[in-house]
C-alpha positions as CSV (number, residue, x, y, z in Angstrom):
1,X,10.2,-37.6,6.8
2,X,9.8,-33.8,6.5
3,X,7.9,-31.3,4.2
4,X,9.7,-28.1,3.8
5,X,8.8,-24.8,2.0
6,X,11.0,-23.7,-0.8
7,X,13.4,-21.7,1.2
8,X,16.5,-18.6,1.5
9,X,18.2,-17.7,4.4
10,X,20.4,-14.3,4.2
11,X,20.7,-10.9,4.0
12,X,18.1,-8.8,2.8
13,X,16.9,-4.9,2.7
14,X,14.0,-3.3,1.8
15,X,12.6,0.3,1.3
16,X,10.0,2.3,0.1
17,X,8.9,5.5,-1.2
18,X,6.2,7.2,-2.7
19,X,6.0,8.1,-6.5
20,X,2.7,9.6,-7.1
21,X,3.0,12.1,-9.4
22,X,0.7,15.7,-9.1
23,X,-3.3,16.0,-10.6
24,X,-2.2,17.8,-14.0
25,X,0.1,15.4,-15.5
26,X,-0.2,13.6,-18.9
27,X,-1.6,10.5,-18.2
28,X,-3.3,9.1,-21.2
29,X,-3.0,5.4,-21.6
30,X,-5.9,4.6,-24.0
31,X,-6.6,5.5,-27.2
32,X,-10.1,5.7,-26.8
33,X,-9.5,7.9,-23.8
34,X,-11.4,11.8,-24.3
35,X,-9.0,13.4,-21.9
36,X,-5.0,13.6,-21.3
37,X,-4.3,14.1,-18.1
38,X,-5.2,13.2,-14.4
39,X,-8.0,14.7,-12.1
40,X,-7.5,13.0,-9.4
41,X,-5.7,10.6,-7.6
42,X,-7.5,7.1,-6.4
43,X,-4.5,5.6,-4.7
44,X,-0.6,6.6,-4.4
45,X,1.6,4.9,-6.7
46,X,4.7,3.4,-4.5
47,X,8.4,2.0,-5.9
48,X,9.5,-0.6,-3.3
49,X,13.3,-1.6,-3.2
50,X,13.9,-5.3,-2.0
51,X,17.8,-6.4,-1.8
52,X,19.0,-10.0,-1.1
53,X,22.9,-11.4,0.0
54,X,24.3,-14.3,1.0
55,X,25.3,-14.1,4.6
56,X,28.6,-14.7,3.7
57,X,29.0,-11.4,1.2
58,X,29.1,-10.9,-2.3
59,X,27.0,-8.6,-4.5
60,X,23.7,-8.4,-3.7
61,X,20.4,-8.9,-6.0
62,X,18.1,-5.9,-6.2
63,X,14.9,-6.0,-7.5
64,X,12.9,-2.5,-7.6
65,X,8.9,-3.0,-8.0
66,X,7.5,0.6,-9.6
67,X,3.5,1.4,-9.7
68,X,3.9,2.1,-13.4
69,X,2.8,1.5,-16.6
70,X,5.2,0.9,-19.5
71,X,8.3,2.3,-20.8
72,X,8.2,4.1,-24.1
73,X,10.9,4.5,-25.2
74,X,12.8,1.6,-23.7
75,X,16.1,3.8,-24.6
76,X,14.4,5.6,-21.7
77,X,14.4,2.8,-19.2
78,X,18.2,2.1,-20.2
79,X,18.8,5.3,-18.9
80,X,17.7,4.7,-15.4
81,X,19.4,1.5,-15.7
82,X,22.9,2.8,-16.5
83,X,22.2,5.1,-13.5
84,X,21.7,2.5,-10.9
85,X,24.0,-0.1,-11.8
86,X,26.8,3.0,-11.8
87,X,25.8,4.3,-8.7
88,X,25.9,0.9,-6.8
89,X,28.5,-1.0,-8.5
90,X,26.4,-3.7,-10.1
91,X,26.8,-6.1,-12.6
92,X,23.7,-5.9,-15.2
93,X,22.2,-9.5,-14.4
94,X,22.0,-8.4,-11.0
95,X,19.6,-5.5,-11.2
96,X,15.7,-6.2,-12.1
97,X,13.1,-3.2,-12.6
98,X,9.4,-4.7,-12.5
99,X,6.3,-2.9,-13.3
100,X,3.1,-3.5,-12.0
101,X,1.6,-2.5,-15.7
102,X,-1.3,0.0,-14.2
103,X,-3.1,1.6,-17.5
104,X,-3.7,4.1,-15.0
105,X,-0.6,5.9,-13.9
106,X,1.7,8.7,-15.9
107,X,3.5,7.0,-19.2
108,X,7.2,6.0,-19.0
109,X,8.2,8.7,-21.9
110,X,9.7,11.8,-23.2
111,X,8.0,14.4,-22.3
112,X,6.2,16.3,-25.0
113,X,5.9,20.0,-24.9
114,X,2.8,19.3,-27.4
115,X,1.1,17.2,-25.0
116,X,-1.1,18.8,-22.1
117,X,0.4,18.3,-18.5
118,X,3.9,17.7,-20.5
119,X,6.0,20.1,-18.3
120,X,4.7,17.8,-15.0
121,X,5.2,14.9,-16.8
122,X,9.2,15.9,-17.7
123,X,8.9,17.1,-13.8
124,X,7.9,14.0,-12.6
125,X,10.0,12.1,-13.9
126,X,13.3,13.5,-13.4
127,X,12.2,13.2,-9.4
128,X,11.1,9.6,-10.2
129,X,15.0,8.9,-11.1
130,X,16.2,10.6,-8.6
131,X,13.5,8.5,-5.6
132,X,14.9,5.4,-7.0
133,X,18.5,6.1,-6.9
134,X,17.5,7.1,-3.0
135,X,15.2,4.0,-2.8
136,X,17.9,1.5,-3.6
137,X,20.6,3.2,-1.1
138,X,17.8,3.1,1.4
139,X,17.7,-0.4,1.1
140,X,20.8,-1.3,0.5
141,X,21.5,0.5,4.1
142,X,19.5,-1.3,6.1
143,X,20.1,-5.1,6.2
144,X,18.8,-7.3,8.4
145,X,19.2,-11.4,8.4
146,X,16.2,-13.1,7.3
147,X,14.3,-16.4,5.6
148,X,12.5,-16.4,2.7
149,X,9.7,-18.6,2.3
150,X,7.3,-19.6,-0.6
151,X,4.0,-21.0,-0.2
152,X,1.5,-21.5,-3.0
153,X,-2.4,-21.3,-3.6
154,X,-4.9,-20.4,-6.4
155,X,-6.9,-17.2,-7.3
156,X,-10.2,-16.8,-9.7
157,X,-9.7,-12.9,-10.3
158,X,-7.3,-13.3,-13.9
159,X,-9.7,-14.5,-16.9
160,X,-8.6,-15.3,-20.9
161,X,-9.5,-12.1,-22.9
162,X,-8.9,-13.7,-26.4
163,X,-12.9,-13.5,-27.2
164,X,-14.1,-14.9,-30.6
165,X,-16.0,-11.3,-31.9
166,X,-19.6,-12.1,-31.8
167,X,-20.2,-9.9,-35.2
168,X,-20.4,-13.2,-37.3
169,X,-19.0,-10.5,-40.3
170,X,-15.6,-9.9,-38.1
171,X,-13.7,-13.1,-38.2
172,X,-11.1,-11.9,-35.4
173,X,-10.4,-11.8,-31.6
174,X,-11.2,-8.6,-29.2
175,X,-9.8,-8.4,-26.2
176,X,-12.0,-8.9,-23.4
177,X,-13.5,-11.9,-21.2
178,X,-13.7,-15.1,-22.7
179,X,-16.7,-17.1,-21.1
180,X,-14.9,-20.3,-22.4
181,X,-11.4,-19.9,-21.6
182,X,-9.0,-21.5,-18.9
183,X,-6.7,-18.9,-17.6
184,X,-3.9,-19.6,-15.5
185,X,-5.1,-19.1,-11.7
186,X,-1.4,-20.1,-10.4
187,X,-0.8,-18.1,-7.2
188,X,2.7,-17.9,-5.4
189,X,3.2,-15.6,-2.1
190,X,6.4,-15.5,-0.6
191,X,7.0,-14.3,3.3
192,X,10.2,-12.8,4.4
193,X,10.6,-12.7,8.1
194,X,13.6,-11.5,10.5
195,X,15.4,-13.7,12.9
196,X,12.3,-12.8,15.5
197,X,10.0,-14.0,13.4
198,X,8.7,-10.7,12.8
199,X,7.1,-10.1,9.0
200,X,9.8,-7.4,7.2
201,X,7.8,-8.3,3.4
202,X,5.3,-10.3,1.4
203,X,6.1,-10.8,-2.1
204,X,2.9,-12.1,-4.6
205,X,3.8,-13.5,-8.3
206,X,0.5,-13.0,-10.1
207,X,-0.8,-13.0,-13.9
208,X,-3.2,-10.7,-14.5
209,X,-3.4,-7.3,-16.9
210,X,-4.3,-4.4,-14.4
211,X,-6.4,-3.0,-16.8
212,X,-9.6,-2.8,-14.6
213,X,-9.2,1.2,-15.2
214,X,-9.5,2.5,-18.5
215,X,-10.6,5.0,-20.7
216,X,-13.4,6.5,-18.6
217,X,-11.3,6.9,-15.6
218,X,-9.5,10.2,-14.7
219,X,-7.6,9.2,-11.8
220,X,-4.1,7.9,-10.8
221,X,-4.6,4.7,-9.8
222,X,-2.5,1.5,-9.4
223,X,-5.3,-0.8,-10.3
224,X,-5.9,-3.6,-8.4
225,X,-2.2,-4.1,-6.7
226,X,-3.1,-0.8,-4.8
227,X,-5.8,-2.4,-3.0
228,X,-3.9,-6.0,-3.2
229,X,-1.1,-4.3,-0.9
230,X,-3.2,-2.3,1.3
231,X,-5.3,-5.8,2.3
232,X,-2.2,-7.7,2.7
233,X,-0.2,-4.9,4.6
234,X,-3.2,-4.7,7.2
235,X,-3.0,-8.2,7.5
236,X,1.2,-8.5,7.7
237,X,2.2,-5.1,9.1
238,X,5.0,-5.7,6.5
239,X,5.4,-3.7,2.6
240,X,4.0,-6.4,-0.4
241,X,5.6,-6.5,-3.4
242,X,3.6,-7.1,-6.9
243,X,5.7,-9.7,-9.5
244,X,3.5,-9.6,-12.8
245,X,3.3,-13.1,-14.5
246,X,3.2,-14.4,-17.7
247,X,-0.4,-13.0,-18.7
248,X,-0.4,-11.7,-22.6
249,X,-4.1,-13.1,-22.6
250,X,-5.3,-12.7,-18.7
251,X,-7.2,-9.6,-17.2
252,X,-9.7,-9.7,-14.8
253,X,-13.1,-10.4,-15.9
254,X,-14.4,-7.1,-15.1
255,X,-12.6,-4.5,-16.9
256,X,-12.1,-1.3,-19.0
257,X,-14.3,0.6,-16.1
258,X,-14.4,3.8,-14.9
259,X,-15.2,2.9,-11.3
260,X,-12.0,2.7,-8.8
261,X,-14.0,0.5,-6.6
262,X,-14.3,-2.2,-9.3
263,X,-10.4,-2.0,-9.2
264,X,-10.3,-2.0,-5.7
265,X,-12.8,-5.3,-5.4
266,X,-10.5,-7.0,-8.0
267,X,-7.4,-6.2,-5.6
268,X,-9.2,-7.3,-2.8
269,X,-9.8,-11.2,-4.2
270,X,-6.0,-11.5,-4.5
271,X,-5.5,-10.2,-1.7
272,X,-7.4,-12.8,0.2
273,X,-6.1,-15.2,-1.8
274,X,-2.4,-14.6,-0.8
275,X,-3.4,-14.2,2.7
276,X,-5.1,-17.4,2.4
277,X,-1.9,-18.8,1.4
278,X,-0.2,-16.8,4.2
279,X,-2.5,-18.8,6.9
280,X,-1.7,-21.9,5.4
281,X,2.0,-21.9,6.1
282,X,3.4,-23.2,9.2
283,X,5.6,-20.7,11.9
284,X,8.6,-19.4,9.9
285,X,11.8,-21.1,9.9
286,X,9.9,-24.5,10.1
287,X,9.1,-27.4,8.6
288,X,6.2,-30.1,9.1
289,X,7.5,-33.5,9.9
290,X,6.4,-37.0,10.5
291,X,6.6,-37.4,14.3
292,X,5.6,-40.8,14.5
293,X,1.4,-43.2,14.8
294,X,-0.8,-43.4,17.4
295,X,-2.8,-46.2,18.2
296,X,-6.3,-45.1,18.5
297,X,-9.9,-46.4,16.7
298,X,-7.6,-45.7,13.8
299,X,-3.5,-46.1,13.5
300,X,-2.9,-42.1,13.3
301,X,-0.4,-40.2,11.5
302,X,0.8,-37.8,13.5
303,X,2.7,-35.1,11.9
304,X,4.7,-31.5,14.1
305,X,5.9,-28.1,13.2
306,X,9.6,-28.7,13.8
307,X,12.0,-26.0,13.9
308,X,14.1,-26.6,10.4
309,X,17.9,-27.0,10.6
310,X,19.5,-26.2,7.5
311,X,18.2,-23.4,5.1
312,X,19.6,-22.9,1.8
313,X,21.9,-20.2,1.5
314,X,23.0,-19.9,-2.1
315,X,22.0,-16.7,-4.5
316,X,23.2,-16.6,-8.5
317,X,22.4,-14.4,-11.3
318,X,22.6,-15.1,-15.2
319,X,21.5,-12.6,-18.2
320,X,21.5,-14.4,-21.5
321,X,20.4,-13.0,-24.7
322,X,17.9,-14.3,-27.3
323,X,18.2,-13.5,-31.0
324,X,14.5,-12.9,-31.8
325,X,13.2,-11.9,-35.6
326,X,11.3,-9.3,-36.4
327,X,8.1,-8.0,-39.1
328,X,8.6,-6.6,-41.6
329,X,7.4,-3.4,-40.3
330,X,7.8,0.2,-41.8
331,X,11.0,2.2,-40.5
332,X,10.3,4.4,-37.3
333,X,10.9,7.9,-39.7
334,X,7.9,6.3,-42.2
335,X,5.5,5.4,-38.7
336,X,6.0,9.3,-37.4
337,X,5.5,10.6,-40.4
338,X,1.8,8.3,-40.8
339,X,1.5,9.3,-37.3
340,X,1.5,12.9,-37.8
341,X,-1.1,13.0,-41.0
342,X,-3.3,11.0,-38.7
343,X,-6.4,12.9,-37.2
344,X,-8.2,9.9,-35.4
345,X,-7.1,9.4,-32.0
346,X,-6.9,6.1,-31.2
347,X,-5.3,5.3,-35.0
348,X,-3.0,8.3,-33.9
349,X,-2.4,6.4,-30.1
350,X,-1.1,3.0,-32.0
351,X,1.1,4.8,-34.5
352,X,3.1,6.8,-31.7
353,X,3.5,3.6,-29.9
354,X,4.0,1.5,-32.8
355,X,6.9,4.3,-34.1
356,X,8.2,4.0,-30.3
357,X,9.0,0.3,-30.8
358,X,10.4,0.7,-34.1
359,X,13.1,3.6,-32.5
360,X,13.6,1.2,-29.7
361,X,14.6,-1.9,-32.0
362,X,15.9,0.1,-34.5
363,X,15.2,-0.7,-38.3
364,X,17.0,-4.1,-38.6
365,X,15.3,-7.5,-38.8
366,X,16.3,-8.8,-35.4
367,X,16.6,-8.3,-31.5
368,X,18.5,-9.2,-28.8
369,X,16.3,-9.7,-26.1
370,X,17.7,-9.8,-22.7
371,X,16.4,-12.5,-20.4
372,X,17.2,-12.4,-16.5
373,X,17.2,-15.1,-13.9
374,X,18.0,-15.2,-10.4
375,X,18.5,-17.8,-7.8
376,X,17.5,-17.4,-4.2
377,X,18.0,-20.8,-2.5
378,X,15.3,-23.3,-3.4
379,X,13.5,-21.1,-5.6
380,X,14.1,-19.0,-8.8
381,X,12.7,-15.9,-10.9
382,X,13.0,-15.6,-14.6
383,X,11.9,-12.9,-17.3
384,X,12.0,-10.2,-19.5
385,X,11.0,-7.0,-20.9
386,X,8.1,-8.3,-23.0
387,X,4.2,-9.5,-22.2
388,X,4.2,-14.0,-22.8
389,X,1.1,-15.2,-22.8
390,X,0.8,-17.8,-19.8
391,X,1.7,-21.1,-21.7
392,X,5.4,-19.8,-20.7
393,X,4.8,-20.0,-17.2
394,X,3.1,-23.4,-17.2
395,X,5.9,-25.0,-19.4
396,X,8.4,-23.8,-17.7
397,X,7.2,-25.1,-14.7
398,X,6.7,-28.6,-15.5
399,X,9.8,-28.6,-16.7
400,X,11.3,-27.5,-13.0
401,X,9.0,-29.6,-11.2
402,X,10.6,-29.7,-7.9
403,X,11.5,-26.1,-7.8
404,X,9.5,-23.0,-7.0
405,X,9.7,-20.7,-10.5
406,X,8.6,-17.1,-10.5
407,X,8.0,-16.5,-14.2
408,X,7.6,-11.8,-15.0
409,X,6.5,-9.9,-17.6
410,X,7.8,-6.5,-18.5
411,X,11.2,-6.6,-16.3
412,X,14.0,-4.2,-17.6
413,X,11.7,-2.7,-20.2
414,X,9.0,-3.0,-21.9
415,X,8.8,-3.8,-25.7
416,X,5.7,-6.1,-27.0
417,X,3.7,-9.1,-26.5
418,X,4.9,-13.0,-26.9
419,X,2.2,-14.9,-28.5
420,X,2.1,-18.3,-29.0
421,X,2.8,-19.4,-33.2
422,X,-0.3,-21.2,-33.8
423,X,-1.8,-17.4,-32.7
424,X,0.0,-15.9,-35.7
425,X,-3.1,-17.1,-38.0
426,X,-5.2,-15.1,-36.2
427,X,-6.8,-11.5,-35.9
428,X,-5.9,-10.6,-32.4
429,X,-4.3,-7.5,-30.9
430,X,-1.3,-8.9,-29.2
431,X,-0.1,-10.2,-32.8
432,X,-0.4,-7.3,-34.2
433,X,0.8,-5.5,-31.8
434,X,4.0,-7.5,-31.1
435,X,7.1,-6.5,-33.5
436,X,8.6,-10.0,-32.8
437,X,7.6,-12.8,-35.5
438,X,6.6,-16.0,-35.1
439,X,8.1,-18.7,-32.9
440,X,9.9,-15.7,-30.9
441,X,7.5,-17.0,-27.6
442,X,9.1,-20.5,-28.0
443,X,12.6,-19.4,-28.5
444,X,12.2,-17.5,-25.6
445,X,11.0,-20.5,-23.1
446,X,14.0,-22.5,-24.2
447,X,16.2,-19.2,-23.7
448,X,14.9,-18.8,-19.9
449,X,14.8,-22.6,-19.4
450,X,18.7,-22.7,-20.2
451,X,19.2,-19.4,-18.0
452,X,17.4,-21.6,-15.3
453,X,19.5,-24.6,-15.8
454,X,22.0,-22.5,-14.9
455,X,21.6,-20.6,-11.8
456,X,21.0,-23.9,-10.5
457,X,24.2,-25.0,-12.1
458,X,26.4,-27.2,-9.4
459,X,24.0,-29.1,-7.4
């Protein structure tokens, strides 16, 4: 009798670069912000590359985790992603961009010549194309034979922000800390070693909004990954990747500040947390068996690290697409032009990003969302480009009980939030934010439960 961690054993690569861009650049995120571009700079804003194979060949899986914000336009992010699967020969289900979400950082757009710190914005991001191309052939490079392992703990730092407005006259939901609610405090870390032993990266599957910074703050930040990583690195020696969970409705209770240490404490509970976890697992390439009783005041169960002898080896890769419905929203030429004979600036913030959207989807009444899954032995990731709320996670997961799921937000894109339907009767921002009608969430968990079914396919 043995206990083993959910497990890969294969090829793997990893590299990383810096992508902060200069003090200057457009970097308004909020519409209640009074300014439009960045001061200062709180932390660096990094893209980390990490590449997995099968020992025995075969296209690898590369998963590029970017510091960033949001794409808007997603035609922009398509872009990059024509690039990259060009350049390195790769089929589409075998490429993943994740963003950590920072409100903090320069916006994934066109740069506008009417906006200040456009020109370093437009700057900026023709380098940040040109780092990831480099980023990828970095690691793609480099590989070295390694295990995966995934452990699994809890963390208190993400709280439900669907709070009932206390203006008895206002019969809708703000967004900010919910005394009452019950967020998900799921916390999965995974450690990838070499065949020393030695730590090469530490992957941490979170769901949480990094919106600690907001519309007070005039720095670059990465929110609360930045300090996440730097704990964990200390710790590790070894770069930490950030995979954002389902969290449409979590943040961190303490939010919307001003103050980068408030973002930096946040970081620094989940980074105990996953190094908690860390500690807890036994030496890599192990598992904990049953080694027989002793007779003492008590018959003891004795149980040993023993090294482990077979590791799965397998890696697949499925995109599927989702037929989701749209609003009824206006066409993207009628949201520019309310846009432009708007004079408030935060009305004038939702319109460009609503008019965004619309370009994005086009003026039909449906979508085709892309969903992504990959295996990597024992365990498995799944996503797409929009914000579900947690309930996706924790279905999804009781229906793959004995496997370790990664559920992402905002993968490949960025496009709206996933709200569950009985939300739809409700006055809340990510409903009326969302382009995508009701019932899209649930189509969208059967969608990635089917794309788990089958990278596990065969077994």
């Amino acid at each position: 009798m043995a206990l083993q961690l959910p497990a890969f054993r294969g090829r793997f690569g990893i590299a990383r670069f810096d992508i902060t861009p200069p003090v200057g650049v457009y970097s308004r995120n909020w519409g209640a912000a009074k300014h439009d571009t960045a001061e200062s700079i709180h932390r660096p804003l990094g893209l980390t590359v990490l590449t997995f194979a099968e020992k025995s060949g075969g296209p690898p899986l590369v998963f590029l985790d970017a510091d960033l914000g949001w794409w808007r336009p997603l035609t922009l992010f398509y872009r990059l992603q024509k690039c990259l699967l060009e350049e390195f020969s790769l089929p589409s289900e075998r490429l993943i961009f994740g963003l950590s979400h920072t409100h903090a950082g320069p916006p994934l757009m066109e740069a506008d010549d009417s906006l200040p710190g456009g020109e370093l914005l437009q700057e900026w991001l023709d380098s940040f194309f040109e780092t990831a191309v480099e980023t990828v052939r970095d690691a793609l490079g480099d590989p070295f034979s390694g295990i995966l392992e995934w452990g699994t703990g809890t963390c208190d730092l993400a709280a439900v922000r669907d709070f009932p407005d206390p203006d008895p006259d206002r019969h809708r939901m703000i967004c900010g800390f919910e005394p009452a609610g019950e967020p998900d405090d799921t916390l999965w870390v995974g450690r990838l070693t070499d065949e020393s032993g030695k730590a090469r990266a530490t992957i941490v599957n979170y769901a949480c909004h990094p919106t600690t910074l907001a519309w007070e703050n005039r720095a670059i930040s990465p929110d609360y990954p930045g300090a996440m990583r730097e704990l964990v690195e200390s710790k590790t020696g070894a770069p930490t990747l950030f995979f954002l969970g389902a969290c449409g409705e979590l943040a961190p209770r303490n939010q919307y500040v001003g103050d980068t240490e408030i973002a930096d404490r946040n970081g620094r509970q989940l980074g105990f947390a996953a190094l908690a976890v860390l500690e807890s697992l036994d030496s890599p390439g192990t598992e904990f068996e049953y080694a027989g009783t002793v007779e003492s005041g008590a018959p003891l169960a004795v149980w040993k690290s023993q090294p482990r002898g077979e590791f799965p080896e397998t890696i697949s890769a499925v995109r599927r697409m989702v037929s989701l419905p749209l609003k009824n929203w206006p066409s993207a030429a009628e949201l520019e032009n309310e846009r432009a004979a708007n004079e408030d600036r935060a009305l004038e913030e939702r319109l460009r990003r609503k008019r965004d959207i619309r370009r994005t989807l086009g003026d039909g009444d449906s979508f085709d969302l892309p969903i992504y899954a990959w295996r990597m032995g024992d365990a498995a990731l799944v996503g797409c480009c929009c914000e579900g709320y947690s309930i996706l996670q924790k279905e999804i997961r009781s229906r793959f009980p004995d496997r370790a799921i990664f559920c992402l937000n905002l993968i490949n894109g960025s496009i709206g939030y996933l709200p569950p339907a009985d939300l739809y009767d409700v006055d809340v921002y990510p409903v009326w934010q969302t382009p995508f009608d009701r019932g899209c969430l649930e189509n969208v968990i059967e969608s990635m439960c089917d794309a788990l079914s089958d990278v596990f396919a065969g077994e």
